[in-house]
C-alpha positions as CSV (number, residue, x, y, z in Angstrom):
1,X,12.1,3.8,11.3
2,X,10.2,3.6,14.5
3,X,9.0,6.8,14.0
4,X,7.5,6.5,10.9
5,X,6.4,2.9,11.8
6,X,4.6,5.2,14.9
7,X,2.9,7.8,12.2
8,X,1.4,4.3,10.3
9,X,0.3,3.2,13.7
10,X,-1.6,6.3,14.1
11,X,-3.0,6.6,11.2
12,X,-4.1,3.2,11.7
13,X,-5.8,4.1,15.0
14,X,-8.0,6.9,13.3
15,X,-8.8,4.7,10.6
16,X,-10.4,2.2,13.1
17,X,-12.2,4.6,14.7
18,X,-13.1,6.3,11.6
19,X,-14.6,2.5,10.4
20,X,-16.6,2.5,13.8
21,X,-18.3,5.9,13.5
22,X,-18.8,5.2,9.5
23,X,-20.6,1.9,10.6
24,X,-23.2,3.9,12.7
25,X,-23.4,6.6,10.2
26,X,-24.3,4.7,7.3
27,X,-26.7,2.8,9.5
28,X,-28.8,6.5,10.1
29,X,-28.3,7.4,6.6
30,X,-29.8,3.9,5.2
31,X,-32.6,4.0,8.0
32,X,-33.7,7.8,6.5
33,X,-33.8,6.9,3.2
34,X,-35.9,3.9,4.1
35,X,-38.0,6.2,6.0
36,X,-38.1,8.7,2.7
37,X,-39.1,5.6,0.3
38,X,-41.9,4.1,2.8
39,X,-43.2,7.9,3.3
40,X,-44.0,9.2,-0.1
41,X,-43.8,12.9,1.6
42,X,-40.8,13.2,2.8
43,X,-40.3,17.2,3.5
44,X,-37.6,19.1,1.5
45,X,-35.9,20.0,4.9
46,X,-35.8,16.4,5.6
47,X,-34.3,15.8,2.2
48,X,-32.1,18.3,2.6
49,X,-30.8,17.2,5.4
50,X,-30.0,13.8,4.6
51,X,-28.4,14.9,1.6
52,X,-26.4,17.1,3.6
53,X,-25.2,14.2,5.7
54,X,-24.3,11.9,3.0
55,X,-21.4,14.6,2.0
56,X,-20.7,15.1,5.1
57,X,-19.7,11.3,5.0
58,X,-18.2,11.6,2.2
59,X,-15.8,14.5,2.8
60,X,-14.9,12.8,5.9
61,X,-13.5,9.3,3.6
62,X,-11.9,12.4,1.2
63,X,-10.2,13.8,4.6
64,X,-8.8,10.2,5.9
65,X,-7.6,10.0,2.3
66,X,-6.1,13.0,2.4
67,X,-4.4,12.1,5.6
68,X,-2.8,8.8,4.2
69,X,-1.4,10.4,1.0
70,X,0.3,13.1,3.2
71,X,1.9,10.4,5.5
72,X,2.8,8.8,1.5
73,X,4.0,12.3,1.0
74,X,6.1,12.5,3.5
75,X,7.8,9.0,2.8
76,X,8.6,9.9,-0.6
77,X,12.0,11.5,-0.9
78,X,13.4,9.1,1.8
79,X,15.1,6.2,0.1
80,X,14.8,3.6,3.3
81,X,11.1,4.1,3.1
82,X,10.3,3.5,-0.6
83,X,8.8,0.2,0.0
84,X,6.3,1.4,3.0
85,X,5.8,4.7,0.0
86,X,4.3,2.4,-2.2
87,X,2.1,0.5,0.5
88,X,1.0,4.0,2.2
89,X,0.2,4.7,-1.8
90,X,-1.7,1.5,-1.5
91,X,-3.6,2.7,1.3
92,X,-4.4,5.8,-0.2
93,X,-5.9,4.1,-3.5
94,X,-7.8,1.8,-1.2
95,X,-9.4,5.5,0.7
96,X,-10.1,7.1,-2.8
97,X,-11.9,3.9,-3.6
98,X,-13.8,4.4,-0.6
99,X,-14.4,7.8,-1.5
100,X,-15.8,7.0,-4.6
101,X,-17.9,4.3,-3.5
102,X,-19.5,6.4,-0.5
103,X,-20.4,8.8,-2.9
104,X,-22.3,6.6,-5.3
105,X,-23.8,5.4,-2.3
106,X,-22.3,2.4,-2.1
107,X,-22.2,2.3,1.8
108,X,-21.1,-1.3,2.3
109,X,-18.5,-1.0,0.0
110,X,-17.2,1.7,0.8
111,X,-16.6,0.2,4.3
112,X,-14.9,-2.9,3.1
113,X,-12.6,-0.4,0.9
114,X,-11.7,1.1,4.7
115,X,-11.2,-1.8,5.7
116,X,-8.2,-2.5,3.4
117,X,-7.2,0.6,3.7
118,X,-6.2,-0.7,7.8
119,X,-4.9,-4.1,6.0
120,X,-2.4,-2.2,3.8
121,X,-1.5,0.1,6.3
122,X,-0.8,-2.8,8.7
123,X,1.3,-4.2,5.6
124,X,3.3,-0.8,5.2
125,X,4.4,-1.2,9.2
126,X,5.0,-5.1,8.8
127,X,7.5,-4.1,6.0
128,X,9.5,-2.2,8.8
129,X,10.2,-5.4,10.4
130,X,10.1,-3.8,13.8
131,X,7.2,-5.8,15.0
């Protein structure tokens, strides 16, 4: 299992990472739209390009998503790693949730959602009891 254990691990690393860049992200994103309600002109281009950035965010939670249920994926048809499965499933409900959230614009949420998403991948390697 210490392979697999080292896929979680990795995924766990981008995940971080993926939280840190979010953080700042969402920080530009709330700044502009404060910007857009203080000015009432805001230009179309400006607009645009906000809107623009907000699904870029968004397919960016889809893609570390997408990541997690592949890693599920590839637990799935082996019977020593149905347990982590389920967690890595877990995860990956805990990433759509995210996805969902970011899109409604639900930032903050969105980022505690990511957040469990590194708590139930850090459960899916604790189940491997290699720590």
């Amino acid at each position: 299992m210490r392979a697999e254990a080292a896929q979680v691990a990795e995924k766990i690393k981008k995940v971080s990472n993926f939280i840190y860049v979010y953080g700042k992200v969402v920080n530009g994103l709330q700044f502009a739209d404060e910007q857009a309600k203080n000015e009432n002109q805001t230009s179309a281009k400006i607009q645009a390009l906000n809107k623009e950035n907000k699904d870029k965010l968004v397919a960016s939670v889809r893609g570390v998503r997408a990541e997690i249920e592949g890693l599920a994926k590839s637990f799935e048809g082996n019977p020593r790693l149905q347990v982590q499965y389920l967690k890595l499933n877990y995860a990956a409900g805990a990433a759509l949730d995210a996805e969902r959230l970011a899109a409604a614009g639900q930032y903050d949420d969105a980022g505690k959602s990511l957040v469990a998403v590194v708590e139930r991948l850090l459960d899916t390697i604790l189940s491997m009891r290699l720590l």
